[in-house]
N, C-alpha and C positions, 0 to 999 in steps of 0.2 A: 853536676854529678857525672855528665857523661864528658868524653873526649871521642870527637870524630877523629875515625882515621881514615885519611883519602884511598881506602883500593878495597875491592871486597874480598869475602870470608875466604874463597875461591875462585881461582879466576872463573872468566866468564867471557869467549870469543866465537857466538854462530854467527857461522856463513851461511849456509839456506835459511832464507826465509819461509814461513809454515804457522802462517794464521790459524790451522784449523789444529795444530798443536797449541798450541797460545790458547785458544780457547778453553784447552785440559787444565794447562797448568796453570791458569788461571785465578784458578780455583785456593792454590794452598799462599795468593795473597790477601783474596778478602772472601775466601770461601767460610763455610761454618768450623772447619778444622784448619784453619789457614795460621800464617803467621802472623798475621796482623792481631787476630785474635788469640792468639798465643800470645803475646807479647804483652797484650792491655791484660788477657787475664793474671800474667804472674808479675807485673807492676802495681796490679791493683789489691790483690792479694797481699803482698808484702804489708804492706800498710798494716795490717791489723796482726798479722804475724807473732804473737809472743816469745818465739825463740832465735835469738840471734844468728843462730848458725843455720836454721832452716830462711828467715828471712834470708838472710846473703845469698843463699843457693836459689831460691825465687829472684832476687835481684839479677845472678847472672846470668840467669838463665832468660829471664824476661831479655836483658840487655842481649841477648846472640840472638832473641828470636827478633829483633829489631835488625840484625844485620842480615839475616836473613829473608828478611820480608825486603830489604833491597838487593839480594839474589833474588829473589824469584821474579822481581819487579822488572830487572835487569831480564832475565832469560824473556818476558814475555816480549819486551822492549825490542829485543834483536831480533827474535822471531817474527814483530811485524812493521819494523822502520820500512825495510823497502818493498812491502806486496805494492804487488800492483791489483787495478781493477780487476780484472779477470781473478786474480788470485783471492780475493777477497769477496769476490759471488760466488765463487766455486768452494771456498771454505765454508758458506755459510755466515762470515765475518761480518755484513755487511748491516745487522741491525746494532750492532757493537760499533761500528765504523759510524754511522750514523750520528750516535751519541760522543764518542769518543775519542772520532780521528783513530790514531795510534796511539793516543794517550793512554797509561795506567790507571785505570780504575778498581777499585777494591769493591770484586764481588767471585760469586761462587761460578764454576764450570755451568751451571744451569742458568746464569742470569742473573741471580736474587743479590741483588745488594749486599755488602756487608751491613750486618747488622748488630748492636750492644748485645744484643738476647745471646747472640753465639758465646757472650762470657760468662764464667761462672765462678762469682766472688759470692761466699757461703759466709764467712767471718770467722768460720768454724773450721780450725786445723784439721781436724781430719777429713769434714767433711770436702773441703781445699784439695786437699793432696789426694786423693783416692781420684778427685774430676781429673789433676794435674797426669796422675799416669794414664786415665784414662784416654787425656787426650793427643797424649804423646802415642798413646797408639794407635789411634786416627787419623795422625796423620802422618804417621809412618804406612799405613794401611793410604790412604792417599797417596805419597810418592812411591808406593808398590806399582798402585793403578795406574799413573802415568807413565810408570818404564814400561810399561805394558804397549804404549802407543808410538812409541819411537825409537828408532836404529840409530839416532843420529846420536854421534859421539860427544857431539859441544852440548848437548845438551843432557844427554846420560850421565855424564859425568860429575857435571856439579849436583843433578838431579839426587844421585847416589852419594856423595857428601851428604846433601841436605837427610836423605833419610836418616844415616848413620845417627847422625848427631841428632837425630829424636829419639833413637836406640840410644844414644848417651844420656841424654836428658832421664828417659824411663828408669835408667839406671839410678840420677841422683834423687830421681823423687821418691825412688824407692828407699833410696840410705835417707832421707828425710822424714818419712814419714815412720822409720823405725827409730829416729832421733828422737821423734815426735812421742810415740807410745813409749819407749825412756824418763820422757819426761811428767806422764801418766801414772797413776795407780797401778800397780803391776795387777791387781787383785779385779782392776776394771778391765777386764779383757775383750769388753764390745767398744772401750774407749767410750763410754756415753759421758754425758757434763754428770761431774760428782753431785752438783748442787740440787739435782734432782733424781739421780736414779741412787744412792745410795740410800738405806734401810730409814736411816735419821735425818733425813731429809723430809722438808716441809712439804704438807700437799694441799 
């Protein structure tokens, strides 16, 4: 299905090292609004999808947040290749370091694991797409919060890429999810399953 391609979405070159950054952004690769969970949720989604043209846009869209979850993997990566000791007890780094070396782990800025629960596959088109803009706003409201914590260039940068394009995303899920009520009763306006909220419908 997929083709890797060798270079990411946007580059990607920090000079300073800044564990106790890494620890922030962290967060949008195995936090509850992260990429990682973006990605398994509109993969997973697709699957039951009835409309071809809203399926594809969950496809792409899962498929960029896959490339993004190795930007953000990357930024935390260069932020803490070369701390040293000192830099890493004085970040606080040190019960992460413990478990992890400078390896990438998927969990949230507080600690907590990535976890399946952070996904939200309904089966249900609308119920699907309404989580889907929700959650593009979350974690665009998450990469707000991180520009909040750093001046540094190499890392604002792609930082503010990565939001944009969940500002883009909230865009297509919006054009989807009015594909979606198109493809609805016009007359069912709360979009409920006809097979039980209409009149002649069994009870």
């Amino acid at each position: 299905m997929w083709s890797y391609e060798k270079r990411l979405q946007f580059p990607i070159k920090i000079k300073q090292t800044n564990p106790q950054l890494a620890k922030v952004v962290i967060s949008q690769y195995g936090g509850p609004d992260g990429e990682l969970g973006a990605s398994l949720r509109y993969l997973s989604q697709r699957m039951s999808m009835p409309y071809p043209e809203v399926k594809a846009v969950l496809t792409d869209i899962g498929t960029e947040e896959l490339g993004h979850l190795e930007m953000v993997g990357t930024i935390v990566y260069q932020l803490t290749r070369n701390m040293t000791m000192e830099e890493i007890k004085k970040a606080g780094f040190d019960a992460y370091f413990v478990d992890h070396t400078a390896g990438v782990y998927p969990q949230a800025a507080s600690g907590v694991p990535f976890s399946a629960e952070a996904l939200a596959v309904k089966g249900d088109v609308i119920a699907d797409l309404n989580e889907d803009l929700a959650a593009e706003q979350k974690a665009r409201v998450v990469y707000d919060n991180i520009l909040r914590f750093t001046d540094d260039p190499d890392v604002r940068e792609p930082i503010k890429f990565l939001r944009q394009r969940e500002i883009v995303h909230y865009q297509r899920f919006g054009e989807a999810l009015r594909i979606t009520l198109d493809h609805l009763n016009e007359k069912n306006f709360y979009a409920f399953n006809p097979s039980f909220d209409t009149p002649s419908a069994k009870r």
